[in-house]
N, CA, C and O atoms as a GROMACS GRO file, in nm:
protein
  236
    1UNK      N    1  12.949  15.705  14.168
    1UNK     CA    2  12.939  15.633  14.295
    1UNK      C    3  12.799  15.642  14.354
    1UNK      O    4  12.749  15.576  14.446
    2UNK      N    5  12.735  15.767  14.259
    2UNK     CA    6  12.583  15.750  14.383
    2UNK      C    7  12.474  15.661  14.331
    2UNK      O    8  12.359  15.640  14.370
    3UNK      N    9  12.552  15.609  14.220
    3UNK     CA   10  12.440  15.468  14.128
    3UNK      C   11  12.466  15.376  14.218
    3UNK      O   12  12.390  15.280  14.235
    4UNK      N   13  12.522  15.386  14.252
    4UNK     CA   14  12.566  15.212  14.344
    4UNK      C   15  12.466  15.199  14.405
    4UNK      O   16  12.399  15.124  14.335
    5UNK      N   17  12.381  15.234  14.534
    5UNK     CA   18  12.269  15.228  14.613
    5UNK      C   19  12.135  15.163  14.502
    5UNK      O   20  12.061  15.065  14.491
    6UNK      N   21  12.160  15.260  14.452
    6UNK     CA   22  12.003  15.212  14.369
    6UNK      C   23  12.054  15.100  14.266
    6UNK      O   24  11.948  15.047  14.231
    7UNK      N   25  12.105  15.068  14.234
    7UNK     CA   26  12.173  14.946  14.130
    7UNK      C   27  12.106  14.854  14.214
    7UNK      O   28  12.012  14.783  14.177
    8UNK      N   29  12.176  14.858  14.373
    8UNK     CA   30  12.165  14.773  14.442
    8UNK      C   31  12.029  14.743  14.464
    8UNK      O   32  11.997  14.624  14.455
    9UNK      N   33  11.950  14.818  14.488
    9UNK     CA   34  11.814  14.788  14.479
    9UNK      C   35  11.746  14.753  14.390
    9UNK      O   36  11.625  14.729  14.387
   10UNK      N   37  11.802  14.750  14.334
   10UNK     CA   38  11.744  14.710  14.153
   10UNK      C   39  11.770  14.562  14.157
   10UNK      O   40  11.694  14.470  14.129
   11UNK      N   41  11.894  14.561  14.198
   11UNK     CA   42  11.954  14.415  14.182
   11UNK      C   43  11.850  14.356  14.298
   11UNK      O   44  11.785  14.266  14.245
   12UNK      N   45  11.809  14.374  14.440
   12UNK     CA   46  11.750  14.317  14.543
   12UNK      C   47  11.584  14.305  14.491
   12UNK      O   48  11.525  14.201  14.521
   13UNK      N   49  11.528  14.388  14.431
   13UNK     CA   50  11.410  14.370  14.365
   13UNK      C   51  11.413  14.236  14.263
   13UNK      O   52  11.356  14.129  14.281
   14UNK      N   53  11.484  14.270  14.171
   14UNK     CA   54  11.465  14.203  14.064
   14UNK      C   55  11.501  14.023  14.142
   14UNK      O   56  11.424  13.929  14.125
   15UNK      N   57  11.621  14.013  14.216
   15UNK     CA   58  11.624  13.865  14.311
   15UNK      C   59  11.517  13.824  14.389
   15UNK      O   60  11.520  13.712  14.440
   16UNK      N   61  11.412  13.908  14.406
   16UNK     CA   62  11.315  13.872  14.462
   16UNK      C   63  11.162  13.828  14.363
   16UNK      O   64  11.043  13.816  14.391
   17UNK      N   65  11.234  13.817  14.252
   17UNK     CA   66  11.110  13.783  14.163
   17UNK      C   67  11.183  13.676  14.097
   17UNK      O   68  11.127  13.652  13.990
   18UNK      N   69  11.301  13.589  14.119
   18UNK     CA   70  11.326  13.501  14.086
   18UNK      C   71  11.261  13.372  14.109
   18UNK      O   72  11.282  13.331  14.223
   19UNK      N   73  11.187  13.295  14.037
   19UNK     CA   74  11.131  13.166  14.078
   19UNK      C   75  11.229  13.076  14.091
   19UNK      O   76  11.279  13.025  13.991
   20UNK      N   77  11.289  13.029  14.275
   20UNK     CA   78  11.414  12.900  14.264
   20UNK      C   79  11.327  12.782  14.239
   20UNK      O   80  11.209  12.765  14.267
   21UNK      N   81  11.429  12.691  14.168
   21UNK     CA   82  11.348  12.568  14.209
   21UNK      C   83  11.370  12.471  14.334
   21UNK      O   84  11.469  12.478  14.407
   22UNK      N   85  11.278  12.391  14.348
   22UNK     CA   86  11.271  12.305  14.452
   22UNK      C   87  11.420  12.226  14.441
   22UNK      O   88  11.514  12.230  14.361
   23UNK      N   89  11.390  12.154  14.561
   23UNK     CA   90  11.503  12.046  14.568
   23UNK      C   91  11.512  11.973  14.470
   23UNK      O   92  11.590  11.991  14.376
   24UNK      N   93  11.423  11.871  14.482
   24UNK     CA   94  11.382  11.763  14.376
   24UNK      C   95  11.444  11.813  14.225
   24UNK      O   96  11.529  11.774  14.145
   25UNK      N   97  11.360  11.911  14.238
   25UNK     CA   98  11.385  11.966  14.062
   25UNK      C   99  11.550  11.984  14.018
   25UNK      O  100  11.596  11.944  13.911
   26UNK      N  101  11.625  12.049  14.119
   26UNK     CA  102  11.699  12.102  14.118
   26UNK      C  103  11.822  11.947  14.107
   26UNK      O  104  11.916  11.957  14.027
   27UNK      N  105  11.812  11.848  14.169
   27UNK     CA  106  11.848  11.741  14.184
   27UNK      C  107  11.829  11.670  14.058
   27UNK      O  108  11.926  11.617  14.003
   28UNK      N  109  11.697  11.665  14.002
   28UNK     CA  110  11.697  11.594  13.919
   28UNK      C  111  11.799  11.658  13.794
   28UNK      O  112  11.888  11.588  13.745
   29UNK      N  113  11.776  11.776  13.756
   29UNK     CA  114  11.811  11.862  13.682
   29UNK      C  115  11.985  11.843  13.631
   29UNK      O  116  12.044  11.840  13.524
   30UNK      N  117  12.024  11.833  13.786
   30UNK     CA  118  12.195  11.776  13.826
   30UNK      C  119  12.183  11.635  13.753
   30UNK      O  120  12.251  11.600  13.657
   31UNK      N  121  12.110  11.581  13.800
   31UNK     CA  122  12.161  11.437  13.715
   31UNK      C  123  12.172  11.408  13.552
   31UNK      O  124  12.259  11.368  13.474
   32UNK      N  125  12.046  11.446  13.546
   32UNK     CA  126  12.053  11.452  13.383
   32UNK      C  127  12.176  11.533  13.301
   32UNK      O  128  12.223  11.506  13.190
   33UNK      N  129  12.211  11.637  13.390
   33UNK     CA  130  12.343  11.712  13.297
   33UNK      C  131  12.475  11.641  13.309
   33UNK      O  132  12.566  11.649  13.226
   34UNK      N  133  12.479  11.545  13.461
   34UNK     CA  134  12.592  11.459  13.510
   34UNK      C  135  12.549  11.368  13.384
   34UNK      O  136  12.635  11.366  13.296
   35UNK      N  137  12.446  11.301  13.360
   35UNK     CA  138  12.459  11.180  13.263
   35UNK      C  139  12.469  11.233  13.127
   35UNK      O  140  12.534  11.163  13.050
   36UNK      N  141  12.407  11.364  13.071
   36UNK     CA  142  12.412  11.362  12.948
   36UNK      C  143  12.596  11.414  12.972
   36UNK      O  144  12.662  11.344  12.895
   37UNK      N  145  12.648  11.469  13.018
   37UNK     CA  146  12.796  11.484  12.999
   37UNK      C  147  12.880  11.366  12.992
   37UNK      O  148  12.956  11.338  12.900
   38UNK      N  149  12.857  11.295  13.103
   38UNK     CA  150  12.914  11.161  13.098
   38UNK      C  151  12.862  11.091  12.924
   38UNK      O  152  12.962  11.064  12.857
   39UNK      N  153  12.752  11.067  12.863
   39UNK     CA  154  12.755  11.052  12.759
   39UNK      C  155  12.826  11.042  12.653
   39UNK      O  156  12.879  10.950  12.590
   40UNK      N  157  12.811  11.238  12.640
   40UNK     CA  158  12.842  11.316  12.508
   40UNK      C  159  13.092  11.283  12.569
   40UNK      O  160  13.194  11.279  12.500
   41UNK      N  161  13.075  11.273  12.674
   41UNK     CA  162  13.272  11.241  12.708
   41UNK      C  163  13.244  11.122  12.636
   41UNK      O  164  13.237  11.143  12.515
   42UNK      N  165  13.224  10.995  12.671
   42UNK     CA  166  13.235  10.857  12.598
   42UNK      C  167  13.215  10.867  12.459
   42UNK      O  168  13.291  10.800  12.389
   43UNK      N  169  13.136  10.930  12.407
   43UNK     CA  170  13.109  10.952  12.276
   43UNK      C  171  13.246  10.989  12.193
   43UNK      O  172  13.296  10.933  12.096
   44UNK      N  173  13.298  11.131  12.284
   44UNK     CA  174  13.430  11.174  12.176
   44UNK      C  175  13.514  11.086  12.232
   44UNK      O  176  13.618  11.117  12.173
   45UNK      N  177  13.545  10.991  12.311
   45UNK     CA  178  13.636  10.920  12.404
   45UNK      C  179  13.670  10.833  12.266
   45UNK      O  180  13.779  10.841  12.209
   46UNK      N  181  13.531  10.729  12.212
   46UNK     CA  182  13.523  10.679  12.135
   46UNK      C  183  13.520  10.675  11.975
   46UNK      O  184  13.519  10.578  11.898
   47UNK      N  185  13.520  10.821  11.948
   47UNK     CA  186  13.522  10.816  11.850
   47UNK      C  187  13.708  10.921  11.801
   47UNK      O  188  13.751  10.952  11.689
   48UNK      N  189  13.767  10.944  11.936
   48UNK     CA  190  13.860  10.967  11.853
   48UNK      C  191  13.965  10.817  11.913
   48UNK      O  192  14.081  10.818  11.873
   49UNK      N  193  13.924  10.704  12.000
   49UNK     CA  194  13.978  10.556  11.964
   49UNK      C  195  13.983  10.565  11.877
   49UNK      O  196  14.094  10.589  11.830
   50UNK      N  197  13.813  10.545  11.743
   50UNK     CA  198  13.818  10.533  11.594
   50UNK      C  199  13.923  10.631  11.519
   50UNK      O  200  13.982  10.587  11.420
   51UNK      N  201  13.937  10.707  11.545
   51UNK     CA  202  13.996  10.806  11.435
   51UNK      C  203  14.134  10.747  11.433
   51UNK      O  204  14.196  10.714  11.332
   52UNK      N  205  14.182  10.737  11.584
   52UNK     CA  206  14.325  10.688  11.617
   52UNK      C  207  14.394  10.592  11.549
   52UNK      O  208  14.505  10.593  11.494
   53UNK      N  209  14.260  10.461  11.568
   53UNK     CA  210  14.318  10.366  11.514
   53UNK      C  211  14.320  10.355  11.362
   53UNK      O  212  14.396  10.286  11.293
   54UNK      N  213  14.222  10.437  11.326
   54UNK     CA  214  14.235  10.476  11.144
   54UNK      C  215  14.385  10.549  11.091
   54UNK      O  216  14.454  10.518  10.994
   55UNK      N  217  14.405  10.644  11.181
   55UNK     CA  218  14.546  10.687  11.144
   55UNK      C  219  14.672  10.544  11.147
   55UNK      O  220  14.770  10.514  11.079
   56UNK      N  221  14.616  10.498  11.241
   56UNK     CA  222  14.734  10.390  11.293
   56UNK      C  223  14.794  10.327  11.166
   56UNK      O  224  14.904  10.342  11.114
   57UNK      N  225  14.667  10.236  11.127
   57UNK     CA  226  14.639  10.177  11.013
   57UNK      C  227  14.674  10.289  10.840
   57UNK      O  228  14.695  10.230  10.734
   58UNK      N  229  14.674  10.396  10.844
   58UNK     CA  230  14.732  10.491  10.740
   58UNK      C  231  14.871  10.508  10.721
   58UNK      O  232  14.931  10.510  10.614
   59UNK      N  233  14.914  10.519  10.830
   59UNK     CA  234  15.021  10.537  10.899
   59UNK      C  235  15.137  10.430  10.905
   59UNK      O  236  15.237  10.452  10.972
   0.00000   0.00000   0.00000
């Protein structure tokens, strides 16, 4: 229990050498992961249509 204090300070040091980023950055950053996800979903969306309708047709 007497690590706890200094952990904590460890932990408050080390958060203080974190570089955040800006807004902007941080915004842009959001979008690109919103679009590449939205992407890479349509992608398997579409390719298990294909698979589907290949079974269909096996089937």
């Amino acid at each position: 229990m007497k690590n706890i204090p200094a952990y904590i300070d460890e932990v408050i040091t080390e958060m203080r050498k974190v570089n955040w980023p800006k807004r902007k950055e941080l915004v842009s950053n959001t979008v690109i992961t919103l679009l590449a996800s939205l992407a890479l979903a349509l992608f398997i969306f579409g390719a298990d249509r294909v698979i589907s309708s290949i079974l269909d047709l096996i089937y």
